[in-house]
C-alpha positions as CSV (number, residue, x, y, z in Angstrom):
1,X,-104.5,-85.9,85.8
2,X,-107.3,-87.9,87.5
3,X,-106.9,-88.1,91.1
4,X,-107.7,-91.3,93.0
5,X,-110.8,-91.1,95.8
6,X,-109.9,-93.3,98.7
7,X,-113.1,-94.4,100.3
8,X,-112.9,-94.9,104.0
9,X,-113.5,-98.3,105.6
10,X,-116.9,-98.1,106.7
11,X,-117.9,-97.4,103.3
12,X,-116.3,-100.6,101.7
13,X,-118.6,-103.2,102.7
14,X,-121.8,-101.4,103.6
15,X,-123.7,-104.5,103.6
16,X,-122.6,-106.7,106.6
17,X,-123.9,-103.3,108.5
18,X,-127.4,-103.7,106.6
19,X,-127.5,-107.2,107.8
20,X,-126.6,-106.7,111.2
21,X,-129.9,-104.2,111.2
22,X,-131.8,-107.0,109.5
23,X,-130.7,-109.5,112.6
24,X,-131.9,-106.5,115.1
25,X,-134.8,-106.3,113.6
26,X,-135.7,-109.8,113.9
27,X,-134.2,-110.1,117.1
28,X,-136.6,-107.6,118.3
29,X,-139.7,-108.8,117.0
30,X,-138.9,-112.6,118.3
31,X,-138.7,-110.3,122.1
32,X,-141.5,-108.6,121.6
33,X,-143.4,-112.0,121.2
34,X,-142.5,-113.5,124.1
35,X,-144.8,-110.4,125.7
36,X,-147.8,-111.8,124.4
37,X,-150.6,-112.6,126.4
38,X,-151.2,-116.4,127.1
39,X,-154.0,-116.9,124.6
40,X,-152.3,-115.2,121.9
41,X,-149.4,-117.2,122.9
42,X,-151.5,-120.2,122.5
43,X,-152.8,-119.0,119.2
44,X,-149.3,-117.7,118.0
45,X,-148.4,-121.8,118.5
46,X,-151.2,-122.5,115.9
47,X,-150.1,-119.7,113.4
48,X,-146.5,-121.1,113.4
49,X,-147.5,-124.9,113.4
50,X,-149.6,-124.1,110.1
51,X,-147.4,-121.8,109.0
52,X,-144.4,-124.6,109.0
53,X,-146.5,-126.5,106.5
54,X,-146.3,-123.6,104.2
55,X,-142.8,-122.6,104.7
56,X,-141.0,-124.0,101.5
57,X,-139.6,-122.8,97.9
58,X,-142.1,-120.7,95.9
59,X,-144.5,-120.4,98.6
60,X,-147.5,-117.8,98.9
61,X,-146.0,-117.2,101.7
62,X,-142.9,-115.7,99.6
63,X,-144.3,-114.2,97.1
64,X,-142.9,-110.8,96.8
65,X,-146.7,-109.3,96.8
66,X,-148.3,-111.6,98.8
67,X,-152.1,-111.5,97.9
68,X,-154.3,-109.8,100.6
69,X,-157.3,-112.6,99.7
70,X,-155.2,-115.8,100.3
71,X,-153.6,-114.3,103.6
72,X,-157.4,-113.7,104.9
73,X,-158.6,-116.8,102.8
74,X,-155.5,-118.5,105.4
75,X,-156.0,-116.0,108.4
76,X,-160.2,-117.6,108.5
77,X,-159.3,-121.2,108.2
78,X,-156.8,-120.7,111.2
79,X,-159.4,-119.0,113.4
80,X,-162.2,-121.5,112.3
81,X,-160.0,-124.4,113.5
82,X,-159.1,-122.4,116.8
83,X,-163.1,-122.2,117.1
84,X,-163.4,-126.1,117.0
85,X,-160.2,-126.8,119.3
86,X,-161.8,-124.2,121.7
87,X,-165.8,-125.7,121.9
88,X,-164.1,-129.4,121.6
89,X,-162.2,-128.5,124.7
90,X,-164.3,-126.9,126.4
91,X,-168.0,-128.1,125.4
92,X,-169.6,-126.7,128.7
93,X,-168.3,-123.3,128.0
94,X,-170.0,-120.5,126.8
95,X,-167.9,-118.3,124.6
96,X,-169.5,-114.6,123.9
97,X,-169.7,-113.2,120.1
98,X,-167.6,-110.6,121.1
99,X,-164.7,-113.3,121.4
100,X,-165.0,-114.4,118.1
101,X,-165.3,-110.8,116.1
102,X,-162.0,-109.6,117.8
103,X,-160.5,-113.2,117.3
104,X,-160.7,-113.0,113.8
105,X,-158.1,-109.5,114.0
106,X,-155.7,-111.0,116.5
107,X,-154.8,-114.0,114.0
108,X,-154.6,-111.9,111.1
109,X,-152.7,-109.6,112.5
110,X,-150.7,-112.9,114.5
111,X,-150.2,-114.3,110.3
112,X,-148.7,-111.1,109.5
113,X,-146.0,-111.1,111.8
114,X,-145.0,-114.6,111.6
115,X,-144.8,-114.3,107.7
116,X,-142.7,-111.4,108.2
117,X,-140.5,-113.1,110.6
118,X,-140.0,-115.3,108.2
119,X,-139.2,-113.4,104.9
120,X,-136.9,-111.7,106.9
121,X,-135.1,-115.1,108.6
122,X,-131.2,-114.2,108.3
123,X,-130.6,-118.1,107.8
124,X,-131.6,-118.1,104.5
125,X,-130.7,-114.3,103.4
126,X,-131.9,-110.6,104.1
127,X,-135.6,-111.5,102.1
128,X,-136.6,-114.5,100.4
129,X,-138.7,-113.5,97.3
């Protein structure tokens, strides 16, 4: 005779509970954000602006390896055009080296998070390969 196991609620639907972590997850990073300091705000505004342009069906953005090359290929020509918004608004300032070593980081690092933000956007599912 082959008895019947009766699995207990919480165990029925154990996804809903995985995308409630997902929505936590996002939730906190979007917090977190709002921490930044005002220039990365500023370049954070930048990131997402470009990033918008890239944000559509089959991506690189998307891809389920993302290749490290294009991200710093993208990561450079986002800091290059920060450069030139920066010396065309202010053409009387003088900006030390040091600025521009550590700037080149900050936005890679300021890519990787809003890519992940955005694989991991609950509106269009739990990650979008």
């Amino acid at each position: 005779m082959q008895e019947r196991k009766i699995l207990p609620f919480y165990m029925t639907y154990p996804l809903p509970m995985y995308y409630q972590e997902e929505d936590d997850v996002v939730r906190d990073l979007e917090y977190l954000q709002q921490m930044y300091p005002a220039e990365a705000k500023r370049y954070q505004k930048v990131i997402t602006g470009i990033l918008d342009t890239l944000d559509y069906s089959g991506s690189m953005i998307y891809d389920e390896y993302p290749d490290k090359w294009q991200l710093y290929k993208l990561s450079m020509d986002i800091t290059d055009r920060i450069k030139r918004e920066d010396i065309k608004n202010n053409p009387d300032a003088v900006f030390p080296e040091e600025k521009w070593k550590w700037l080149g980081d900050l936005v890679q690092i300021l890519v990787c998070y809003e890519i992940y933000r955005r694989r991991h956007n609950s509106r269009r599912g739990v990650l979008r390969f």
